[in-house]
TIRO-227466 format. One line per field, with one value per atom (N, C-alpha, C): residue number from 1; residue in one letter; chain; atom name; x, y, z. Coordinates in nm, 3 decimals. Example, Ala and Ser with C-alpha at 12.3 -4.5 7.8 and 13.67 -1.06 7.14 Angstrom:
<nodes>
nr <- c(1, 1, 1, 2, 2, 2) .
rest <- c(A, A, A, S, S, S) .
kette <- c(A, A, A, A, A, A) .
atom <- c(N, CA, C, N, CA, C) .
x <- c(1.319, 1.230, 1.320, 1.285, 1.367, 1.290) .
y <- c(-0.569, -0.450, -0.330, -0.225, -0.106, 0.003) .
z <- c(0.780, 0.780, 0.780, 0.708, 0.714, 0.787) .
</nodes>
This chain:
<nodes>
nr <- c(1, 1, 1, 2, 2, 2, 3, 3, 3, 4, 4, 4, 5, 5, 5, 6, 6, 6, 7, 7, 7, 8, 8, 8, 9, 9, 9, 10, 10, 10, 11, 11, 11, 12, 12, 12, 13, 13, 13, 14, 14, 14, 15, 15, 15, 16, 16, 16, 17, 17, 17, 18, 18, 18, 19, 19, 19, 20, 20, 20, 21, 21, 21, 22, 22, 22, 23, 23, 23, 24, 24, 24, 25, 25, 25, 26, 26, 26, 27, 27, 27, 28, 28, 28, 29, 29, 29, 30, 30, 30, 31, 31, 31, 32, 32, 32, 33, 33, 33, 34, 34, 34, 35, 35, 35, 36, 36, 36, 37, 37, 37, 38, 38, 38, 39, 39, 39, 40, 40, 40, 41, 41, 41, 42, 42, 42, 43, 43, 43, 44, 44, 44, 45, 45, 45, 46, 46, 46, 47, 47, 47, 48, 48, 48, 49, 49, 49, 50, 50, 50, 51, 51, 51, 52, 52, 52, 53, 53, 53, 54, 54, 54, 55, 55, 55, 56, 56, 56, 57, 57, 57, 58, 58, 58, 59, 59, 59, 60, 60, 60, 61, 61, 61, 62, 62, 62, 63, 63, 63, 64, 64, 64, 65, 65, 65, 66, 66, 66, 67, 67, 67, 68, 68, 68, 69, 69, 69, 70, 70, 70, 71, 71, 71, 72, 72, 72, 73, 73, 73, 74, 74, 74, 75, 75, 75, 76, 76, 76, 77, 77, 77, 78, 78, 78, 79, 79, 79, 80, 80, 80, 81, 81, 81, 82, 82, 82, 83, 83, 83, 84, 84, 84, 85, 85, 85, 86, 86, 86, 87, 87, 87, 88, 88, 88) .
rest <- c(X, X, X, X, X, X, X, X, X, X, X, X, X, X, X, X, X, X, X, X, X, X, X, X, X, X, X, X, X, X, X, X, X, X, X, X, X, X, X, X, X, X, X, X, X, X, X, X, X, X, X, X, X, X, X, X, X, X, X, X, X, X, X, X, X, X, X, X, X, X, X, X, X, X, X, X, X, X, X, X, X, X, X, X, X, X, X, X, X, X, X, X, X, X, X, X, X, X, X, X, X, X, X, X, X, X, X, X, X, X, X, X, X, X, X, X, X, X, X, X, X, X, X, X, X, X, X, X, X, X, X, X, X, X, X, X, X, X, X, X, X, X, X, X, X, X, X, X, X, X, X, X, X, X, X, X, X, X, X, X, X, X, X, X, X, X, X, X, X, X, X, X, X, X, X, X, X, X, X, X, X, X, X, X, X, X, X, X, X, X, X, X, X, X, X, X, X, X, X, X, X, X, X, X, X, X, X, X, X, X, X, X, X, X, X, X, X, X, X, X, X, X, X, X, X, X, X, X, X, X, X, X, X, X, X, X, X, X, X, X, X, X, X, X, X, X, X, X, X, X, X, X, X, X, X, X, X, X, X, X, X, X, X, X) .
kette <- c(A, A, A, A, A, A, A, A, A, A, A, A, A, A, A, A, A, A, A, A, A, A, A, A, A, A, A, A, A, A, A, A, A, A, A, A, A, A, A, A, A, A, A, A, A, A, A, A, A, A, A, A, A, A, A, A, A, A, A, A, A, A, A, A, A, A, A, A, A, A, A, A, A, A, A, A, A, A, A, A, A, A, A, A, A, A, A, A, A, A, A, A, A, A, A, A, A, A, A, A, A, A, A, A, A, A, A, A, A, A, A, A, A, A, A, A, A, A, A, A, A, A, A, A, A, A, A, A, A, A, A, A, A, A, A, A, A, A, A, A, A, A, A, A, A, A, A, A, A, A, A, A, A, A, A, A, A, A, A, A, A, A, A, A, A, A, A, A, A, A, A, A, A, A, A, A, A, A, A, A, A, A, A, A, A, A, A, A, A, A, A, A, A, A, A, A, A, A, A, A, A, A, A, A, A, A, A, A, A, A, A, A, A, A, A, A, A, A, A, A, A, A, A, A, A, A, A, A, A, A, A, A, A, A, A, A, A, A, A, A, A, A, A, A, A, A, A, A, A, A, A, A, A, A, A, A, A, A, A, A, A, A, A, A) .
atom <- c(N, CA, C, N, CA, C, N, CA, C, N, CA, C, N, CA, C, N, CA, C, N, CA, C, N, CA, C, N, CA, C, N, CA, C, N, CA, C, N, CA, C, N, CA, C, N, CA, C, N, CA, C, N, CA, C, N, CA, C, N, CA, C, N, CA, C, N, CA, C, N, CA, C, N, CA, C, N, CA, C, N, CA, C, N, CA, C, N, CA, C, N, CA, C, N, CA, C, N, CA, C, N, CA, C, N, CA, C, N, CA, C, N, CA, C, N, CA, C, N, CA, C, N, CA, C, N, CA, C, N, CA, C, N, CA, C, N, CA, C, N, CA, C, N, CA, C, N, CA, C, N, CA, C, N, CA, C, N, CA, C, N, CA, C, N, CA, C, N, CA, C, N, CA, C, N, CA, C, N, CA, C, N, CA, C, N, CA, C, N, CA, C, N, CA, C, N, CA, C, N, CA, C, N, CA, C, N, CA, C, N, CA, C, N, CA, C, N, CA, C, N, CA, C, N, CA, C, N, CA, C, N, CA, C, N, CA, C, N, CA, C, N, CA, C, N, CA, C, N, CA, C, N, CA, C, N, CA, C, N, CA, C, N, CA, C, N, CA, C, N, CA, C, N, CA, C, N, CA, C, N, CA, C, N, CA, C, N, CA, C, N, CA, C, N, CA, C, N, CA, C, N, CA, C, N, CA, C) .
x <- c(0.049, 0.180, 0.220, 0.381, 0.391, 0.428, 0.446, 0.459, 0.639, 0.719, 0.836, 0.821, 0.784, 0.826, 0.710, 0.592, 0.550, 0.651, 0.720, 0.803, 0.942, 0.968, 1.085, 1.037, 0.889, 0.889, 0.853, 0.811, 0.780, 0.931, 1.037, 1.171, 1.224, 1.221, 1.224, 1.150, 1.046, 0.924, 1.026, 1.065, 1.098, 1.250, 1.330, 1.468, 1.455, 1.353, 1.333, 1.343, 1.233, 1.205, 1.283, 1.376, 1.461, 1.582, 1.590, 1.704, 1.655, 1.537, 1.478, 1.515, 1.477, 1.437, 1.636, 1.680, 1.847, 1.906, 1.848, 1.904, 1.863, 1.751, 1.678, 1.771, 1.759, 1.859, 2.005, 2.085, 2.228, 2.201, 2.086, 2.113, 2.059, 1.969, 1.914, 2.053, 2.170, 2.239, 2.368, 2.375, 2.446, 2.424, 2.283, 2.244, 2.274, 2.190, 2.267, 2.445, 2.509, 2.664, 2.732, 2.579, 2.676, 2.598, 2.532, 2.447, 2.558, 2.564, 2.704, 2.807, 2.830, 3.004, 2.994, 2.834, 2.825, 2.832, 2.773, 2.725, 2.882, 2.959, 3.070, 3.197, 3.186, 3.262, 3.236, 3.044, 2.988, 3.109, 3.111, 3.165, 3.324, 3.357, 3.508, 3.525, 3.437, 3.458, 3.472, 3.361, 3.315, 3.401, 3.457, 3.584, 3.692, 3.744, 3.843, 3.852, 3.731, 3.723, 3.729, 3.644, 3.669, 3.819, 3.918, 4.082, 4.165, 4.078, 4.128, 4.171, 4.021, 3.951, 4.055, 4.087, 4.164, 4.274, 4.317, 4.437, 4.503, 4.407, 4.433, 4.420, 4.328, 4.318, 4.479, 4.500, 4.602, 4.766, 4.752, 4.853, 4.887, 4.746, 4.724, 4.784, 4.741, 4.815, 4.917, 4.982, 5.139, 5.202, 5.145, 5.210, 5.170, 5.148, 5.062, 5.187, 5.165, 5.269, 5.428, 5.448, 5.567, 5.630, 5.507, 5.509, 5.533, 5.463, 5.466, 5.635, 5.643, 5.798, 5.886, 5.861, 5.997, 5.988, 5.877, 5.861, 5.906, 5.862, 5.863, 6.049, 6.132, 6.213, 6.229, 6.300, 6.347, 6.339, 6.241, 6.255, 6.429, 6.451, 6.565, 6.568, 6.660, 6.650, 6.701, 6.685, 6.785, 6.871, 6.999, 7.108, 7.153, 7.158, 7.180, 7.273, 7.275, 7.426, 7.471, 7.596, 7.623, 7.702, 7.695, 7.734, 7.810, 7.849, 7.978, 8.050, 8.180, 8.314, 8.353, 8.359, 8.398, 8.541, 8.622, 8.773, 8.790, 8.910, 8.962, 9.062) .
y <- c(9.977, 9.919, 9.906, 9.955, 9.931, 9.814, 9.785, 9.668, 9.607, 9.703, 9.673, 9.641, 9.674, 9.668, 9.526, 9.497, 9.386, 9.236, 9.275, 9.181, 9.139, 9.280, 9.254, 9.170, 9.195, 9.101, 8.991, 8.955, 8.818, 8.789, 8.850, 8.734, 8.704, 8.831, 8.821, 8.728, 8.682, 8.616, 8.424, 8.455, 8.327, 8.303, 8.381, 8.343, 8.314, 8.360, 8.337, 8.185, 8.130, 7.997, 7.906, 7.929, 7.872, 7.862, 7.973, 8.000, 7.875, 7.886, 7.741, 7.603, 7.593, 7.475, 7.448, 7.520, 7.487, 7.448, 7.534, 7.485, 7.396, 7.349, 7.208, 7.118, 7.119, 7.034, 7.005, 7.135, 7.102, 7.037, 7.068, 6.995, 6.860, 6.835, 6.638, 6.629, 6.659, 6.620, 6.610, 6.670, 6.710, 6.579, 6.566, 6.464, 6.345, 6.288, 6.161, 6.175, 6.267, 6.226, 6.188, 6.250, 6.205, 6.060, 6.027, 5.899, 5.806, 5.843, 5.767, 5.743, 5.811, 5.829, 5.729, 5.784, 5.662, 5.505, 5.471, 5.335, 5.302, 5.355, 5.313, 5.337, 5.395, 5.349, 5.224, 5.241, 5.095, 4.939, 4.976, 4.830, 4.873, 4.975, 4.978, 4.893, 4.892, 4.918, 4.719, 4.676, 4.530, 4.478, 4.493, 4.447, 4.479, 4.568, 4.554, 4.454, 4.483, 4.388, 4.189, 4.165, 4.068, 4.021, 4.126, 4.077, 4.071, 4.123, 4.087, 4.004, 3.917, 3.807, 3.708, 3.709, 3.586, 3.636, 3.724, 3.747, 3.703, 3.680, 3.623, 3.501, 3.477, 3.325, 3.217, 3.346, 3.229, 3.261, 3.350, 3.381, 3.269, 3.233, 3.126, 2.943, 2.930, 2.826, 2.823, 2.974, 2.948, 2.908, 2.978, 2.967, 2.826, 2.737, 2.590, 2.523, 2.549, 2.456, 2.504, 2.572, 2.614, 2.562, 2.580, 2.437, 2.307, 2.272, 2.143, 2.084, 2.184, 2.160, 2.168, 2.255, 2.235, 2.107, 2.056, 1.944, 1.830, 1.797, 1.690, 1.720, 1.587, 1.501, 1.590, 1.652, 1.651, 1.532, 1.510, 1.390, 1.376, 1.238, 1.187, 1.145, 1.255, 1.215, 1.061, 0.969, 0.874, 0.897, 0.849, 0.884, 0.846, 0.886, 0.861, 0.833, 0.674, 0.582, 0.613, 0.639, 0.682, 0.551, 0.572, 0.460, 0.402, 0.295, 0.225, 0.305, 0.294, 0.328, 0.235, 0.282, 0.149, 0.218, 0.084, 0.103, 0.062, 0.115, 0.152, 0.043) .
z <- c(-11.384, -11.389, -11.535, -11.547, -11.750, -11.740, -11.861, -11.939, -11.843, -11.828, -11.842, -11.672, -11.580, -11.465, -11.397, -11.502, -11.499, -11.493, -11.630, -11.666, -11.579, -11.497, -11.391, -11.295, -11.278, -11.160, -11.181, -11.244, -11.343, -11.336, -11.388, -11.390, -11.228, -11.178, -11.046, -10.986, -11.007, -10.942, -11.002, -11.110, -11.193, -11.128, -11.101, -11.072, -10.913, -10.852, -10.693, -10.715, -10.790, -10.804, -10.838, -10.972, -11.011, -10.897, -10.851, -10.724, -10.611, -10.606, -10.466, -10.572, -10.670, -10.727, -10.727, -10.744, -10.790, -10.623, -10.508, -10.380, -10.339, -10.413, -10.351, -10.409, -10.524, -10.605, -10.523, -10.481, -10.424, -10.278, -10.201, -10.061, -10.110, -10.213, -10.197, -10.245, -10.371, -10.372, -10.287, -10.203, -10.071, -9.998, -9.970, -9.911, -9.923, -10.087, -10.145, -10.178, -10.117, -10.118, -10.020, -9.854, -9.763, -9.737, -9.783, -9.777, -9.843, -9.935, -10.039, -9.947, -9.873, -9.785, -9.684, -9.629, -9.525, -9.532, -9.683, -9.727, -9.747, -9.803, -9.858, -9.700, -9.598, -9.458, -9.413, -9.440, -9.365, -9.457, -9.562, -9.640, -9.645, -9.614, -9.562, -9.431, -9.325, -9.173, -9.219, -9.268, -9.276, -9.338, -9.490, -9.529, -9.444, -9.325, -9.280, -9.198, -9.086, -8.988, -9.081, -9.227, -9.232, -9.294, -9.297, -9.341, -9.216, -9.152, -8.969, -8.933, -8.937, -8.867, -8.950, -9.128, -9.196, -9.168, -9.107, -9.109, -8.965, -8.887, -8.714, -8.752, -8.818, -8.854, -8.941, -9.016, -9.095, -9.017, -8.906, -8.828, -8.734, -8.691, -8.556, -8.669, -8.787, -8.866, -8.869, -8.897, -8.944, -8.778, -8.691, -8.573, -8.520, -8.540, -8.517, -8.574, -8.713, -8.817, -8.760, -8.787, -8.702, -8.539, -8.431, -8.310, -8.391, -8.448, -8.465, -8.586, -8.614, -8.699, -8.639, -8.491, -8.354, -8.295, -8.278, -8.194, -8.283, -8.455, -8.484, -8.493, -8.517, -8.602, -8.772, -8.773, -8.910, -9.020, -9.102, -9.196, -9.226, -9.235, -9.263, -9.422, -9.556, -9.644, -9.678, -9.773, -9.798, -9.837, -9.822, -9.909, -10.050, -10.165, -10.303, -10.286, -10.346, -10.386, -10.497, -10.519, -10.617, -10.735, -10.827, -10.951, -10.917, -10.949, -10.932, -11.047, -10.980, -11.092, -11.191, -11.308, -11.441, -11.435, -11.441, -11.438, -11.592, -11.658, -11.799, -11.779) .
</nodes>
C-alpha cells in the first residue's frame, strides 16, 4: 500500500469519526432542546393555571363587594353649612 492511499484512509477513517462524534453532538443537543421546551411548557402550563385560580378568586370579591353595595344604604354625606353672609 503507498504512502498516499494509506493516508486517504486514515482521513477517511478520521472524518467517519468526526462525522459520528459531530451527530452525537447534534442529537444530545436536539435532545437537551426538547427537554428545554418541555421544562419551560411545564412552568407555562403552572403559571397559567396559577393566574386563573387569582383571577377567579379576585372576580368572586369584586362580585361580593358589588352584592353588598346593592344591598347596603348609600352613606349619607353631611351637608356643608355654608358661612354666614357679612353685610356692608
Amino acid at each position: 500500500m503507498s504512502e498516499q492511499t494509506r493516508r486517504k484512509g486514515e482521513m477517511v477513517k478520521n472524518n467517519s469519526v468526526e462525522a459520528q462524534k459531530k451527530q452525537a453532538e447534534r442529537s444530545f443537543k436536539q435532545e437537551e432542546r426538547a427537554l428545554d421546551g418541555r421544562k419551560a411548557m411545564a412552568e407555562y402550563e403552572v403559571q397559567a393555571r396559577a393566574t386563573r385560580a387569582k383571577t377567579e378568586r379576585l372576580k368572586a370579591l369584586r362580585l361580593a363587594k358589588e352584592a353588598q353595595a346593592r344591598t347596603e344604604a348609600p352613606p349619607v354625606e353631611p351637608t356643608k353649612q355654608r358661612p354666614a353672609r357679612h353685610e356692608k
